[in-house]
N, C-alpha and C positions, 0 to 999 in steps of 0.2 A: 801400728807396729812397723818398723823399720823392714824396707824391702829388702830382697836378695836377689841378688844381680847374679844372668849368670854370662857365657862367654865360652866360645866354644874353640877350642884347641887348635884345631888343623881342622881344615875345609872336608865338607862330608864325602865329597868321592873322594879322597884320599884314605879312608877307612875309617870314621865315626870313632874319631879318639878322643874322651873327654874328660874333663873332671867328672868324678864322679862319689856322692854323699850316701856312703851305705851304713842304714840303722838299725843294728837287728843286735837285741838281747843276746842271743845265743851261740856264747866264745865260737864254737865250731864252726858252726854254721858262718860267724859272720867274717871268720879267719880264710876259711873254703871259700866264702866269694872275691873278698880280697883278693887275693892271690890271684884264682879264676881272670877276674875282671883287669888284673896288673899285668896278668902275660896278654892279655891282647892291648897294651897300651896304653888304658887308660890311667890316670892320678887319682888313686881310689884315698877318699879319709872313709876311714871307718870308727863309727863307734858304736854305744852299747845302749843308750837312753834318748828317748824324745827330747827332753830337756837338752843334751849336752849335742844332739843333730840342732836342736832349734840354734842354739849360741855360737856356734861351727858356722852356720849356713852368714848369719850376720854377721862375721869376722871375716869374710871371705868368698869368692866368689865360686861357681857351680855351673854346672853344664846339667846336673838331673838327680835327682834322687830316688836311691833303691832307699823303701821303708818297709818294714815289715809291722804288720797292724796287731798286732799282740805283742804291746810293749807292756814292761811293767810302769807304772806313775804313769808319767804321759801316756797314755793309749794313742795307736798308728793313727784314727779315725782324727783323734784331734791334734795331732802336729800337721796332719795334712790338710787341714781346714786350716792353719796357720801357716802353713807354705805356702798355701795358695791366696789368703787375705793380704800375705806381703808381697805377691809379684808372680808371674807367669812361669817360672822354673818349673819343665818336667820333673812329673813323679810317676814311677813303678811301685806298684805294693804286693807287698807278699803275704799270702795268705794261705794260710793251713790247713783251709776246707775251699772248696768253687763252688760251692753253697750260694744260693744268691741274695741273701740276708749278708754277709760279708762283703760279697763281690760289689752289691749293688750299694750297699754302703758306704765302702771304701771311695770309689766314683760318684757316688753324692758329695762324698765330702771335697773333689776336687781331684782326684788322681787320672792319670793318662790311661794307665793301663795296668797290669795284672800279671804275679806270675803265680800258679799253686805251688804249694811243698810237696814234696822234699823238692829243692828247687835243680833244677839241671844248668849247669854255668852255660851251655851253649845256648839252651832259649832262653836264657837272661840276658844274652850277650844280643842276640838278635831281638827281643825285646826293645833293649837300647837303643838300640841302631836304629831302629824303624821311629819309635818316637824322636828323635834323634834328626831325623830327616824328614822329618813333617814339618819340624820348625814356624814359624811364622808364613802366609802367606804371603806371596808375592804382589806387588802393584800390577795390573793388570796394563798393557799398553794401552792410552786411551779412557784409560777408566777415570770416570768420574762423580759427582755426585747426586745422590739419588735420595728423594724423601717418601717414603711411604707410615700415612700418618703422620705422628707424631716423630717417630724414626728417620734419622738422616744416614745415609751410610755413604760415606767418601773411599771410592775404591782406589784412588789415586795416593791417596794419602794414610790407607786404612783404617781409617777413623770413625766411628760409630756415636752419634749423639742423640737421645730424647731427650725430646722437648727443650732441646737447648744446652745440653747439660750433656760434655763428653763423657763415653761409656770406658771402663775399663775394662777390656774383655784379652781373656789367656789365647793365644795361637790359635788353640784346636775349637772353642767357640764362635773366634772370630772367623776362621774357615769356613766354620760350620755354617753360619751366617752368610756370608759372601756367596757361598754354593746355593743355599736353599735361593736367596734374595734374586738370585741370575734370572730364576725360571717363576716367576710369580706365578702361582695357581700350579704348578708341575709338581707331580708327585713323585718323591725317590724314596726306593725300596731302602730300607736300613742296608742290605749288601752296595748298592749303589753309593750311597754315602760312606758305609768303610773305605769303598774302591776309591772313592774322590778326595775324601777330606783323611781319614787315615792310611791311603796308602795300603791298605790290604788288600792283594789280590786272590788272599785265599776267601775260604767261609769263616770269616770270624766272627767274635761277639755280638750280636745285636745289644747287651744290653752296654756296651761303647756305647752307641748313638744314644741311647733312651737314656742315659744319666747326664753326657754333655746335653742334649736338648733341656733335660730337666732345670739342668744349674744353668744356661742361656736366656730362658724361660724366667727366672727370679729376677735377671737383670734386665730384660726390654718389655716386658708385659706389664700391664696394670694391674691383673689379674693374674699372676702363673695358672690360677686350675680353670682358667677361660679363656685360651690365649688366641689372639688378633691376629699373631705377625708368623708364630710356628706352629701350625695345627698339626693336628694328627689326622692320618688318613688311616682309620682303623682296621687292621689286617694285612695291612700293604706295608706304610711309612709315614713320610713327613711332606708339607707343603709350606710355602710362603705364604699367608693370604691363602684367598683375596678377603683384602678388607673393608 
């Protein structure tokens, strides 16, 4: 499927002004965040159907997508499996329960992060902002390349390959990766990993971490439900190894 590029406005300390792709059925609703999202500056398209966000996204370019996951036709779960199968563009999802059959869901399928309804345009807004400024990681001074395993990971060049064969991995994976990989054998608490790789310095989500591990897991393991390289330290967090 053809990627979507996205491209970010004005530099993030200047105040996180983006394009931005909002898909929500519901006129009111999706009128109120328009607006919302247009007085703090950013270039909002908005529209009504998974279909007619998917057609928008490949005609043009993005900075993130607000979706809401109770779409009529297209369901949110599967446009945002198709966001993400074409290319690393943040996605927010909105959801009408924090149930974790939805929540946990939505983040299976590929999405950053989460807002519940009735939504509040301020923490949508900071929402943005934060996925927003996570971005891609940075080259590391000095960093270079490293194989464990099968796994090659080029911190210089951020480039991740098994067994040969370059990896395609979204921002917040590849973070994730790069963080856990530093410390072989070190265990970090999911709050530890919010603070590193997301950028939260509050208590947020653990189950963030547990669905990007999940979908990381499908792509460097041989096994996802026996994994080599991202283990689980059960009750605590996550380790690299040892392998």
């Amino acid at each position: 499927m053809p990627g979507f590029t996205s491209n970010v406005l004005i530099k993030l300390d200047t105040g996180t002004v983006a394009r931005v792709m909002l898909i929500e059925d519901d006129p009111s609703v999706r009128e109120g965040l328009r607006l919302s999202l247009s007085r703090h500056g950013h270039q909002v398209d908005a529209v009504g159907t998974g279909e007619e966000g998917l057609h928008r996204l490949q005609a043009a370019p993005t900075d993130i997508v607000v979706l809401d996951l109770m779409l009529p036709g297209l369901d949110g779960f599967e446009v945002c499996r198709r966001i993400r199968a074409g290319g690393p563009t943040p996605i927010v999802m909105l959801t009408a329960r924090g149930d974790d059959l939805d929540v946990v869901s939505g983040l299976e399928a590929g999405a950053d992060d989460y807002v519940v309804k009735p939504v509040r345009p301020r923490v949508l807004e900071a929402r943005i902002r934060a996925v927003l400024r996570r971005g891609g990681p940075a080259a590391p001074p000095g960093g270079g390349r490293e194989v464990h395993g099968d796994l090659a990971i080029d911190r210089a060049s951020l480039t991740v390959a098994k067994a040969g064969a370059q990896l395609t991995l979204p921002p917040l994976e590849l973070r994730l990766l790069l963080e856990l990989s530093a410390a072989p054998g070190q265990v970090f608490s999911r709050q530890q990993l919010l603070e590193s790789v997301w950028d939260l310095d509050f208590l947020g989500d653990s189950r963030l971490v547990d669905a990007c591990v999940q979908r990381l897991r499908t792509k460097i393991e041989d096994v996802p439900a026996k994994p080599r390289y991202i283990q689980t330290a059960r009750g605590f967090g996550y380790r690299f190894g040892p392998l």
